[in-house]
SEBAFI-622826 format. One record per residue: residue number from 0; x, y, z of N, C-alpha, C, O in turn; residue in one letter. Coordinates in steps of 0.02 Angstrom, whole numbers, always signed. Each point is the difference from the previous one (the first is absolute). Last residue first. Layout:
MIBA  num    n.c1    n.c2    n.c3   ca.c1   ca.c2   ca.c3    c.c1    c.c2    c.c3    o.c1    o.c2    o.c3  residu
MIBA  NUM       X       Y       Z       X       Y       Z       X       Y       Z       X       Y       Z       a
...
***
This chain:
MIBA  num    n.c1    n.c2    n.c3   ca.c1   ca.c2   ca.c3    c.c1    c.c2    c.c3    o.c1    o.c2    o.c3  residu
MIBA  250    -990   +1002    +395     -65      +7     +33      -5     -33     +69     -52      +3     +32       x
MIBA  249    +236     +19    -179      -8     +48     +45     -73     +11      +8     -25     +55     +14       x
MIBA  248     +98    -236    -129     +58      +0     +64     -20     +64     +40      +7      +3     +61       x
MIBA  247    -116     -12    -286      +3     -67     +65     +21      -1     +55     -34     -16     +49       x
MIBA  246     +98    +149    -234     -46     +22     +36     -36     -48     +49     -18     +15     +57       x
MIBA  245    +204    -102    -169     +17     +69     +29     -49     +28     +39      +8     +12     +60       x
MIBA  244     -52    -176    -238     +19     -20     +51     +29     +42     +70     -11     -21     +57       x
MIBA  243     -72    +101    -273     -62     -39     +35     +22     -42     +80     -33      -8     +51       x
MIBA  242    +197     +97    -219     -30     +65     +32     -52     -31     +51      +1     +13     +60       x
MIBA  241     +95    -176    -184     +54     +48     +38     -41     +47     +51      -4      +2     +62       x
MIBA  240     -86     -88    -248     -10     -46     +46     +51     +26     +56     -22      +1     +58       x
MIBA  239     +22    +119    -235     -58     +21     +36      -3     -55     +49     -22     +15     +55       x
MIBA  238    +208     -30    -193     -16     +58     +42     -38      -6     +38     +14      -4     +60       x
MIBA  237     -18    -141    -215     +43     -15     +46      -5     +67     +42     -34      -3     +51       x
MIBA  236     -63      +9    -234     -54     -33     +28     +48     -34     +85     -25     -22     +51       x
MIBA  235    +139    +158    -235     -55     +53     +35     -50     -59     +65     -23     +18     +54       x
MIBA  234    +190    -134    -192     +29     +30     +37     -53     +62     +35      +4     +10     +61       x
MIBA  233     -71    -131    -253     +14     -50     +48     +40     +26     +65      -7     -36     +50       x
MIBA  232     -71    +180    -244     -34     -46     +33      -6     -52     +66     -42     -13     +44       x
MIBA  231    +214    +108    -189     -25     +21     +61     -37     +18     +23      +2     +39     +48       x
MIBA  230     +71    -203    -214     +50     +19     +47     -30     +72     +51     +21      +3     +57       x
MIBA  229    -173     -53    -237      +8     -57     +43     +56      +7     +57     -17      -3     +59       x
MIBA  228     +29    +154    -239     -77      -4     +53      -9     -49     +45     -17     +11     +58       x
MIBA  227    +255    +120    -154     -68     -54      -4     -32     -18     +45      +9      -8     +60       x
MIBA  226    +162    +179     -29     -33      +5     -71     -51     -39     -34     -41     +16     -43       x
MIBA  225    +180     +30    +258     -27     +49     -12     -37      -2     -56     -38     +45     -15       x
MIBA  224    +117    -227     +92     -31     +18     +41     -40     +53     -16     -62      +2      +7       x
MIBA  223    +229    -178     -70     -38     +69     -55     -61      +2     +10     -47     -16     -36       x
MIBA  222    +221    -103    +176     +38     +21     -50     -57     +72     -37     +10     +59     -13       x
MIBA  221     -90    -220    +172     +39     +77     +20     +10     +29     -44     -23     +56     -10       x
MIBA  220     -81    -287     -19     -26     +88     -11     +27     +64     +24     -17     +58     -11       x
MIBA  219     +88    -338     -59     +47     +59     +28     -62     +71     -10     +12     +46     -39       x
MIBA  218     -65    -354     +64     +56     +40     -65      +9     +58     +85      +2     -10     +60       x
MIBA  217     -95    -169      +5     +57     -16     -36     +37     +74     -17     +55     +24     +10       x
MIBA  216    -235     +11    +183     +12     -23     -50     +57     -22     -44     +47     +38     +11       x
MIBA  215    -222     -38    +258     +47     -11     -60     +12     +11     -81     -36     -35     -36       x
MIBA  214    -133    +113    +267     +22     -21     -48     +65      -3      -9     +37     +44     +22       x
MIBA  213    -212     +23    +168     +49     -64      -1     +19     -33     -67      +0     -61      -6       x
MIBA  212    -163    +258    +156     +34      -8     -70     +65     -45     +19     +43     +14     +41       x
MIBA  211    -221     -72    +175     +36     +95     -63     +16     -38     -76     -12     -56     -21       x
MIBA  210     -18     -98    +202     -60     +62     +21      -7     +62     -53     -35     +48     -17       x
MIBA  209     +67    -318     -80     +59     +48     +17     -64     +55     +48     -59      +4     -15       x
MIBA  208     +10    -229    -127     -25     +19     +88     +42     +52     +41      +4      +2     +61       x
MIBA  207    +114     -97    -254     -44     -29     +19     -50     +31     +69     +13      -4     +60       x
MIBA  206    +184    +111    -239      +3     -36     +76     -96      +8      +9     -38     +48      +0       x
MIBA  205    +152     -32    -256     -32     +24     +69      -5     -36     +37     -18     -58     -13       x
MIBA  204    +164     +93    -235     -14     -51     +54     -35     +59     +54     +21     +57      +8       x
MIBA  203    +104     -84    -294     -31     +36     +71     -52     -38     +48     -40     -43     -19       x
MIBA  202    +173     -47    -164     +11     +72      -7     -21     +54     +36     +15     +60      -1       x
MIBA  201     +45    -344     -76     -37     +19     +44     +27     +67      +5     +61      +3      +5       x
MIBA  200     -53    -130    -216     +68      +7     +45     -75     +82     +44     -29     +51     -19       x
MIBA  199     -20    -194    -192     -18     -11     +70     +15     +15     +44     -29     -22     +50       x
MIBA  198     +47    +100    -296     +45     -76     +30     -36     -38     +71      +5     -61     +10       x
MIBA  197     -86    +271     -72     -32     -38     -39     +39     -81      -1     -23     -56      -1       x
MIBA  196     +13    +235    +230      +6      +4     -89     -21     -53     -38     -39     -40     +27       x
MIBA  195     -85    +117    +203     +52     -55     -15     +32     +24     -96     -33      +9     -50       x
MIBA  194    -104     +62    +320     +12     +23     -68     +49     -54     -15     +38     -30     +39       x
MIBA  193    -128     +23    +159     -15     +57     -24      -7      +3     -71     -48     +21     -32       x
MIBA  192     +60    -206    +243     +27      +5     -53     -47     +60     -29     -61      -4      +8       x
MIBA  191     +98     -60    +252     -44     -12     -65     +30     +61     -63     +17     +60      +3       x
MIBA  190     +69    -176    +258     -15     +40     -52     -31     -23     -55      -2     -58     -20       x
MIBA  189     +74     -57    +229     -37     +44     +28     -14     +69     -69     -30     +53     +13       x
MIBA  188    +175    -248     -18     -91     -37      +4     -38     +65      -1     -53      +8     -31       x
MIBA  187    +292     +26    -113      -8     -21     +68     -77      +0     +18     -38     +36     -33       x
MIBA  186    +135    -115    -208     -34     +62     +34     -12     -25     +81     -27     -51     +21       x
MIBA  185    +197     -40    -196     -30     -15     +52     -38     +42     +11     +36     +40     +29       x
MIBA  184    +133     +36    -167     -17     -80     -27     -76      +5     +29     -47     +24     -33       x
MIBA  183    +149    +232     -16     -32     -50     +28      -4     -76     -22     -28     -12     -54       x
MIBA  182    +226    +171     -25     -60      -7     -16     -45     -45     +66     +28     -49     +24       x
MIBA  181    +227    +167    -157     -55     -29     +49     -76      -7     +11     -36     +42     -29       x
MIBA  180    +178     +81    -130     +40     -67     -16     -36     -54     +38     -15     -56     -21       x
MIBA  179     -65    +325     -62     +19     -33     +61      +5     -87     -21     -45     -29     -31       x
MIBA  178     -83    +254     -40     +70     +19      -5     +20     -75     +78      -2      +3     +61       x
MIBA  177    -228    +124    -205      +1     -52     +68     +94     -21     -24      +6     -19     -58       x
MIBA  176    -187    +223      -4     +47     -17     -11     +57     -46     +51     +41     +21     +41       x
MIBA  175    -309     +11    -170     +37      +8     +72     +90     +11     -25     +18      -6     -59       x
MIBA  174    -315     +22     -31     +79     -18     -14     +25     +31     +63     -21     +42     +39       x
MIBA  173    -234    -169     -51     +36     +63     +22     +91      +6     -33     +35     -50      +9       x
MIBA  172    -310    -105     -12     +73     +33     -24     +28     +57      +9     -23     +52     -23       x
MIBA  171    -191    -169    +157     +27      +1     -66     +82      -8      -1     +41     -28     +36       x
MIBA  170    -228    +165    +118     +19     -89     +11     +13     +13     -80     -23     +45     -35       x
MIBA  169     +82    +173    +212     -58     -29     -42     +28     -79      +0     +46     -27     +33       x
MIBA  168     +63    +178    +121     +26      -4     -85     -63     -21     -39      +8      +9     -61       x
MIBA  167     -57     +15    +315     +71     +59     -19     +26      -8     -78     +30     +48     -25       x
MIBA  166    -213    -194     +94     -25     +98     +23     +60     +42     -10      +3     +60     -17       x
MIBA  165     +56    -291     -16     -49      +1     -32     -24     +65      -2      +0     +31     -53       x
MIBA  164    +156    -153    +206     +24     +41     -76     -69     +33     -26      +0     +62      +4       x
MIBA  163     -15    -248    +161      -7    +101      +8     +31     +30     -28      +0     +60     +14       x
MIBA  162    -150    -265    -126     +57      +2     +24     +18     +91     +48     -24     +55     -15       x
MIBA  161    -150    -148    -161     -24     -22     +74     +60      +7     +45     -12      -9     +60       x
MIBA  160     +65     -26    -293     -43     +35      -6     -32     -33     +85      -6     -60     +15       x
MIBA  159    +266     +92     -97     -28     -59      -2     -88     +41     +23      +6     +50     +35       x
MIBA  158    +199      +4    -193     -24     +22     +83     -47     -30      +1     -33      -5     -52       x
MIBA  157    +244     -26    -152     -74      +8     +26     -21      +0     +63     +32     -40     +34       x
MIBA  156    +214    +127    -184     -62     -37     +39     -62      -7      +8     -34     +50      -9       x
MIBA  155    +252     +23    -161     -70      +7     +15     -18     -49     +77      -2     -61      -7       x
MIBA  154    +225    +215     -91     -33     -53      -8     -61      +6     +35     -16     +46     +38       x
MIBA  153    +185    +131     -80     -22     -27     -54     -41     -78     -18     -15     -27     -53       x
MIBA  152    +117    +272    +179     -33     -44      -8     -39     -29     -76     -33     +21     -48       x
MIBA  151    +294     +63    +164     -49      -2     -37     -55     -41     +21     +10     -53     +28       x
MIBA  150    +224    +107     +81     -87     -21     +19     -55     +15     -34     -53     +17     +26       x
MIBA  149    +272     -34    -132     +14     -35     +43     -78     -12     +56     -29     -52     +14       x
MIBA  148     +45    +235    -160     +28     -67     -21     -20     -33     +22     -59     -14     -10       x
MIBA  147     +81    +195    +133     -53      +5     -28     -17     -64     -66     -58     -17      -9       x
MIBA  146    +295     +85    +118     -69     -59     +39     -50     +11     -35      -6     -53     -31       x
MIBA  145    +210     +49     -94     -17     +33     -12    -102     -20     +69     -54     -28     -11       x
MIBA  144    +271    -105     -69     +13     +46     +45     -47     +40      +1     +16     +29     +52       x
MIBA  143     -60    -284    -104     +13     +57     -15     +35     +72     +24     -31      +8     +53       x
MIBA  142     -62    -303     -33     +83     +65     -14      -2     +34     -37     +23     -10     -56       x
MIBA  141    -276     -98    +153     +57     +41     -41     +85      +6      +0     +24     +57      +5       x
MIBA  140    -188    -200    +179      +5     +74     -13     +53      -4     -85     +56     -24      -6       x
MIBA  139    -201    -180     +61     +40     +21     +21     +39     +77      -5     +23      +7     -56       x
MIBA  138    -194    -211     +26     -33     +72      +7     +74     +37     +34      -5     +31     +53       x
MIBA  137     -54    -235    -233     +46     +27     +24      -7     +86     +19      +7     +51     -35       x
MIBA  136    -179    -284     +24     +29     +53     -68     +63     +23     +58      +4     -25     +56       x
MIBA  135    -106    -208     -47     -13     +31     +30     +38     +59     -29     +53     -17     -28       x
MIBA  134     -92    -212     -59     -66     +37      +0     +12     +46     +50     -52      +5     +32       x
MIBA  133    +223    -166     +44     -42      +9     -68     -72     +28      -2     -45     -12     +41       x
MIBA  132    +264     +89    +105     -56     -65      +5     -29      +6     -67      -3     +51     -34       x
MIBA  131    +176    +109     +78     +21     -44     -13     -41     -58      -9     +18     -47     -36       x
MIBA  130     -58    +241    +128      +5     +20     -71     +24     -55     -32      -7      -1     -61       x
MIBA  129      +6     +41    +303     -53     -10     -24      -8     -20     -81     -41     -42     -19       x
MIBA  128    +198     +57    +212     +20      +6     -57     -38     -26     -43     +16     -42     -43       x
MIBA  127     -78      -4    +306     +33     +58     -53     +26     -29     -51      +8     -61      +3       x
MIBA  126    -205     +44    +196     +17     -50     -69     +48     +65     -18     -19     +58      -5       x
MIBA  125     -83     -95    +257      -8     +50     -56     +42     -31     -69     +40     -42     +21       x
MIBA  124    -228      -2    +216     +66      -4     -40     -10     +37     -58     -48     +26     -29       x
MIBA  123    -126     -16    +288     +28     -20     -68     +73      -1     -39     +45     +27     +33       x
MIBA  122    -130     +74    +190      -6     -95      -1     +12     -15     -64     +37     -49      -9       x
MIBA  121     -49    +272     +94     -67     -29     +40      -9     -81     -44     -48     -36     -13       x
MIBA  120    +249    +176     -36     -18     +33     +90     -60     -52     +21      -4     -25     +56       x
MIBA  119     +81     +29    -297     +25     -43     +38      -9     +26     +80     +20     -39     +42       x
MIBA  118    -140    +167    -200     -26     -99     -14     +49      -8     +46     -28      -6     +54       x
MIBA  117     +87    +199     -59     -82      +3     +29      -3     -78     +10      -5     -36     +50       x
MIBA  116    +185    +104    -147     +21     +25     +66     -80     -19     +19      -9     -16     +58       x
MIBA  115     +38     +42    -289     +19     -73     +26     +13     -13     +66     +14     -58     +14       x
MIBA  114    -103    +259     -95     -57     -29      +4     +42     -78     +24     -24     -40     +41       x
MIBA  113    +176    +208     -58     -57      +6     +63     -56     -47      -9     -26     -23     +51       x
MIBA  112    +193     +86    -224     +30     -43     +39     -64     -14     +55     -20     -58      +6       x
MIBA  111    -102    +174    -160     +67     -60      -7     +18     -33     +88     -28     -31     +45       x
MIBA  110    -132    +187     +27      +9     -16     -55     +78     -26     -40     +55      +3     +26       x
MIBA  109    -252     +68    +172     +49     -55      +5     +10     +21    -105     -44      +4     -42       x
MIBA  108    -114    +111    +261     +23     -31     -79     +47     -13      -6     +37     +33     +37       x
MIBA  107    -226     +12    +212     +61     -42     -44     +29      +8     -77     -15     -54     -26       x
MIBA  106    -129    +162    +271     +20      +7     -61     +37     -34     -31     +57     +23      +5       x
MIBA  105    -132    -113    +237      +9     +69     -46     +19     -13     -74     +18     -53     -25       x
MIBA  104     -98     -89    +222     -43     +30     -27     +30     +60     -50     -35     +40     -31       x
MIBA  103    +120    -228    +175     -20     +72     +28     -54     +31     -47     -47     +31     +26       x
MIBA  102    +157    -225     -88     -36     -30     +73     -20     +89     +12     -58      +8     +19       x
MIBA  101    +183     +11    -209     -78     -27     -14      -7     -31     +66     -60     -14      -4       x
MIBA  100    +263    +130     +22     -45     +32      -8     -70     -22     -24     -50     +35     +10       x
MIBA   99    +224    -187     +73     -59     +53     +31     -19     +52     -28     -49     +22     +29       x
MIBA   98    +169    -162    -180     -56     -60     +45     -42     +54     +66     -61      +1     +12       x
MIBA   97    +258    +104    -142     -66     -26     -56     -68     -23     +55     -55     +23     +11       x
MIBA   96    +269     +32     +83     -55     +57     -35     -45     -18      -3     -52     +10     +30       x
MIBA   95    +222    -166     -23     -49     +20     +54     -25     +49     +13     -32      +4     +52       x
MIBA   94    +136     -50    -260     -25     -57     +26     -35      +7     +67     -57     -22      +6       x
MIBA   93    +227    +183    -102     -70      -8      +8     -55     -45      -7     -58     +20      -8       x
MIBA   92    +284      +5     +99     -34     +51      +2     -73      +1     -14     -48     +13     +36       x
MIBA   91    +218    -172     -70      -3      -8     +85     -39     +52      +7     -25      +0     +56       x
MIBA   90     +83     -12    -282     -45     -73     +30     -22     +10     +62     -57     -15     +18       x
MIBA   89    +231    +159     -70     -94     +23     -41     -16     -59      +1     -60     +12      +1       x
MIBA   88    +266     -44     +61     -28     +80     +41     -88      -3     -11     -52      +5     +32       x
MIBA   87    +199    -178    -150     -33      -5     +86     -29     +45     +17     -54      -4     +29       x
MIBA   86     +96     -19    -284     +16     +38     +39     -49     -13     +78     -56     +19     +17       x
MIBA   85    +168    -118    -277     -46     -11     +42     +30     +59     +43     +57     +22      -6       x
MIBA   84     -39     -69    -270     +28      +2     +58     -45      +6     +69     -58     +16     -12       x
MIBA   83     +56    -227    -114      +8     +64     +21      -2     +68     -54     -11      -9     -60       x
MIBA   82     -38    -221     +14     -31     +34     +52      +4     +64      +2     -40     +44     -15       x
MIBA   81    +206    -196     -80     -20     +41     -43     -91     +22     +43     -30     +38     -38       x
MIBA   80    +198    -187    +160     +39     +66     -30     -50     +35     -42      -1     +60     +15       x
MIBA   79    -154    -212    +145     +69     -16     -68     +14     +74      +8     -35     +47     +19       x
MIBA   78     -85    -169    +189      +0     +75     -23     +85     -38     -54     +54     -27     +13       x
MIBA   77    -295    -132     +89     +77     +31     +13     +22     +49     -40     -39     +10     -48       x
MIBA   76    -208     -24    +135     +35     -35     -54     +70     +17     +23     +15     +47     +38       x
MIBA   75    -223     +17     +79      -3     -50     +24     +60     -31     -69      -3     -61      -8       x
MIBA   74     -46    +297     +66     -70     -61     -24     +25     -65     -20     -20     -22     -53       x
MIBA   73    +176    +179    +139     -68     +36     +40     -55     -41     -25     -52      -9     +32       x
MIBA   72    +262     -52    -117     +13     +10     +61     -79      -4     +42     -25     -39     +40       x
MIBA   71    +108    +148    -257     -49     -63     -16     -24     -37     +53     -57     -22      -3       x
MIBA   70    +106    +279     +12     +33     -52      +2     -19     -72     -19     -44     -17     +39       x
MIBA   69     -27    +242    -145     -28     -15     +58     +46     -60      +9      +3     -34     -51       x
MIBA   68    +104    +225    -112     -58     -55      +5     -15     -12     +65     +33     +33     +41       x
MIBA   67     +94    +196    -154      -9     -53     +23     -86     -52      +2     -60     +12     -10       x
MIBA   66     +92    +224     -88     +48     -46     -13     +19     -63     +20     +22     -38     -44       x
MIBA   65    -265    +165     +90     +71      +5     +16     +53     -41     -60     -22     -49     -30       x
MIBA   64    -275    +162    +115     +46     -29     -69    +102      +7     +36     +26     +51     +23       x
MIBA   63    -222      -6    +175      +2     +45     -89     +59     -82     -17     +31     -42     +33       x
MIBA   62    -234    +102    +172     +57     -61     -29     +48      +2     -50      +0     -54     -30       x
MIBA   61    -157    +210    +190      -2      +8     -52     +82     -54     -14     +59     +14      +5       x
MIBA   60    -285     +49    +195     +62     -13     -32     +14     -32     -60     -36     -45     -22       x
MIBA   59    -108    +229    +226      -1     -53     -69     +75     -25      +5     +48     +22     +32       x
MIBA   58    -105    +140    +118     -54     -18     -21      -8     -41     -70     -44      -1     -43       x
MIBA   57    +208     +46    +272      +6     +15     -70     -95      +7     +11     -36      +7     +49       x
MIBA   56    +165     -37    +156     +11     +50     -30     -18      +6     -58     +10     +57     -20       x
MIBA   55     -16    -260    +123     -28     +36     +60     -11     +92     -47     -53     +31      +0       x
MIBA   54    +183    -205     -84     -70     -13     -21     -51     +41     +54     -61      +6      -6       x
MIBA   53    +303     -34     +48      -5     +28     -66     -74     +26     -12     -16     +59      -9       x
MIBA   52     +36    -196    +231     +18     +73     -19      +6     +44     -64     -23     +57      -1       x
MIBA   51      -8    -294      -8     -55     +41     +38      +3     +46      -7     -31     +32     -42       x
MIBA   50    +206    -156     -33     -46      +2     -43     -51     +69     +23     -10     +55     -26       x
MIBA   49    +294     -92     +86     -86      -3     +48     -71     +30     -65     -14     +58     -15       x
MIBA   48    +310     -92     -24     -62     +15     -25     -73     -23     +54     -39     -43     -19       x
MIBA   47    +281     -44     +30     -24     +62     +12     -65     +39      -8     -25     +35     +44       x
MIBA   46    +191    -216    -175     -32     -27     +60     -20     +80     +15     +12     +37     -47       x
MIBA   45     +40     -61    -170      -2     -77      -7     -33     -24     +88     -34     -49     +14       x
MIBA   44     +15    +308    -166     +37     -45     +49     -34     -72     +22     -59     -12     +12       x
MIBA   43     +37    +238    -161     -17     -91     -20     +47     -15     +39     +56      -9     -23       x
MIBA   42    -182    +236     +53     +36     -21      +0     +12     -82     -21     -44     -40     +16       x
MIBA   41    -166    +220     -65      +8     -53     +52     +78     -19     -10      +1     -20     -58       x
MIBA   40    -132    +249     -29     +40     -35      -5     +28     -43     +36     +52     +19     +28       x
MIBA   39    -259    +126     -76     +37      -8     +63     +52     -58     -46     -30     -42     -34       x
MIBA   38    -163    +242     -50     +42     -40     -17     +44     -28     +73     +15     +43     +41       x
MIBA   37    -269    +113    -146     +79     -19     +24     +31     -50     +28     -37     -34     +36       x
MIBA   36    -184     +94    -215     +39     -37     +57     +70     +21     +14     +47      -6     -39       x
MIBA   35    -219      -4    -149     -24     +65     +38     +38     -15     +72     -31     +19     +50       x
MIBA   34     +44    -158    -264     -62     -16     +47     -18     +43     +57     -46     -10     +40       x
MIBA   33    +205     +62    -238     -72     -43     -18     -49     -20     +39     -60      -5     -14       x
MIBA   32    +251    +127     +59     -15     +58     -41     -71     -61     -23     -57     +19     -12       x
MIBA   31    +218    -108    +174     -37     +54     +16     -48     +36     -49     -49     +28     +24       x
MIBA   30    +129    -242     -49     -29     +23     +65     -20     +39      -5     -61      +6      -5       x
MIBA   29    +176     -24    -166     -45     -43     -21     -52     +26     +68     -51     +34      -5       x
MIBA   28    +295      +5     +12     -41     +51     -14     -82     -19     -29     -35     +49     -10       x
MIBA   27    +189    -184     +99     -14     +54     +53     -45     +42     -24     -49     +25     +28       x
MIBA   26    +135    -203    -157     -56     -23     +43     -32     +67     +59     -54      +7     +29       x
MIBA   25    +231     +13    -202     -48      -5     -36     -81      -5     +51     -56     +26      -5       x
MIBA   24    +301     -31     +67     -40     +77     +14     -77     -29     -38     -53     +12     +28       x
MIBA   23    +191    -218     +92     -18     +59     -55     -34     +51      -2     -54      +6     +28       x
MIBA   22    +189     -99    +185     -62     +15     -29      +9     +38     -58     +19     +59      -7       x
MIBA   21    +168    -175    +215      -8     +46     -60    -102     -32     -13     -29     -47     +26       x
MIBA   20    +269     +39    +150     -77     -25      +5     -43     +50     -48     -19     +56     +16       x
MIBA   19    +296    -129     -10     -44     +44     -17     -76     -27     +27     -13     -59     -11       x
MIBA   18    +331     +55     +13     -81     -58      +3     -31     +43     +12     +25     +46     +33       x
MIBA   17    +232     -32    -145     -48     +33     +59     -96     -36     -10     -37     -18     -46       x
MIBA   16    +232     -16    -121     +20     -11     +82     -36     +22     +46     +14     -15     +59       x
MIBA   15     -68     +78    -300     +90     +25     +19      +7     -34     +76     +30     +33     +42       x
MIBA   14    -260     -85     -56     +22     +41     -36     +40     +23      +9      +3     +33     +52       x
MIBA   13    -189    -212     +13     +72      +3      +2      -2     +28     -63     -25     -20     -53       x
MIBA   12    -218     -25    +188     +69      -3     -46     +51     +23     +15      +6     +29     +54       x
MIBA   11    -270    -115     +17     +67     +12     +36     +61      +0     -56     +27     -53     -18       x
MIBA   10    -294    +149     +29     +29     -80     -20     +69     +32     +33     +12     +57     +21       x
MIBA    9    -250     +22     +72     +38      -7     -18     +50     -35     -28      +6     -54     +29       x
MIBA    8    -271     +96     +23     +42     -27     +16     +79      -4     -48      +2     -30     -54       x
MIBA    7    -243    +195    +127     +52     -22     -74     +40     -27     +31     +29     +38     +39       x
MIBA    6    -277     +75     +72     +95     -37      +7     +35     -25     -51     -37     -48     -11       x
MIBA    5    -161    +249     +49      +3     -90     -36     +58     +26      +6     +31     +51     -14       x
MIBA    4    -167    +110    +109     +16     -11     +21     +18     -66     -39     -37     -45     +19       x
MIBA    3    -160    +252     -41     +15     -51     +34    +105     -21     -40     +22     +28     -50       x
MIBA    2    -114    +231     +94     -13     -62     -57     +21     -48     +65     +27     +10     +54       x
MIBA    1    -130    +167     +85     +45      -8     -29      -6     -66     -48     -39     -47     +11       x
MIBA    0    -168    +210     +57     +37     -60     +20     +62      -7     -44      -5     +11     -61       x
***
């Protein structure tokens, strides 16, 4: 049987003038070489896109980490200059990903940017410039040039014990490298809280009564995929739900 099939929703940039439907390699290659997967690249168009059909063809989907934010717009706040930057394309993209591929049943991970794409798709909000509330640390990427830096791991969470983290990381402490200004406020109804750092700043999330793998996380396991246990850990277990789902279809 051919590998299964995860969609990577695209962000929309501008380069020398010319507009782009772009994907970090980091995430591509995370797919493939961690969870045994080839790759579809969803366009971030604002109208065009037919969910079904996409979803007709994959076997998972994969929310990755962006430069941009989720519009404030989309959960219910008005949108400040310092928000941004924002991108319609990838709001209009995968926001309705998100919501059928869990009515369908398929493969879900969501991470950074993606996990805030999860909470706000199924009703929840999102708090930015986190670092600023009291008692809340500053999980904000590094200025560094050097990425390995920059996605160092170096903070701790805890996984919550009875949680579906749990068979894929154990319950406890795990280091992560959670890189991000944003943050879950609101947990949307339909998720349950995974993991939380020690400030509190919500760090991973599961869809409630999901058919498949329906995780979220803050931080980044692509990044060191190839090298920590947990990072791919968490990506092998994505696969297979992949795979599990695939063979489904052809029974």
């Amino acid at each position: 049987m051919s590998k299964p099939v995860v969609a990577i929703p695209c962000d929309f940039r501008e380069f020398d003038g010319n507009v782009w439907h772009v994907a970090a390699h980091q995430y591509v290659r995370a797919a493939v070489e961690g969870a045994g997967l080839m790759v579809f690249l969803v366009p971030a168009l604002e109208t065009g896109n037919d969910v079904d059909e996409i979803l007709d063809r994959v076997d998972g989907v994969l929310a990755s980490g962006a430069r941009s934010n989720v519009h404030p717009s989309l959960y219910g706040r008005e949108a400040a200059e310092t928000d941004g930057p924002f991108d319609p394309g990838r709001d209009a993209t995968s926001l309705p990903l998100i919501r059928r591929a869990i009515d369908r049943g398929i493969p879900l991970f969501a991470i950074c940017r993606g996990i805030q794409e999860l909470n706000v798709a199924l009703g929840g909000t999102l708090a930015t410039e986190i670092q600023e509330q009291a008692g809340v640390w500053d999980h904000r990427k590094p200025d560094v040039p050097e990425l390995d830096l920059a996605y160092g791991i170096r903070q701790d969470v805890v996984v919550n014990e009875g949680s579906c983290l749990a068979p894929v990381l154990g319950t406890g402490r795990i280091r992560v490298n959670s890189l991000h200004r944003q943050a879950i406020a609101a947990a949307a109804p339909r998720l349950a809280v995974e993991a939380l750092a020690d400030d509190g700043t919500i760090e991973a999330v599961s869809v409630i009564g999901a058919k498949a793998f329906a995780i979220g996380v803050q931080w980044h396991p692509e990044y060191w995929v190839r090298t920590d246990a947990p990072s791919a850990a968490l990506f092998r277990a994505f696969g297979d739900a992949a795979r599990a789902y695939r063979e489904s279809k052809a029974r």
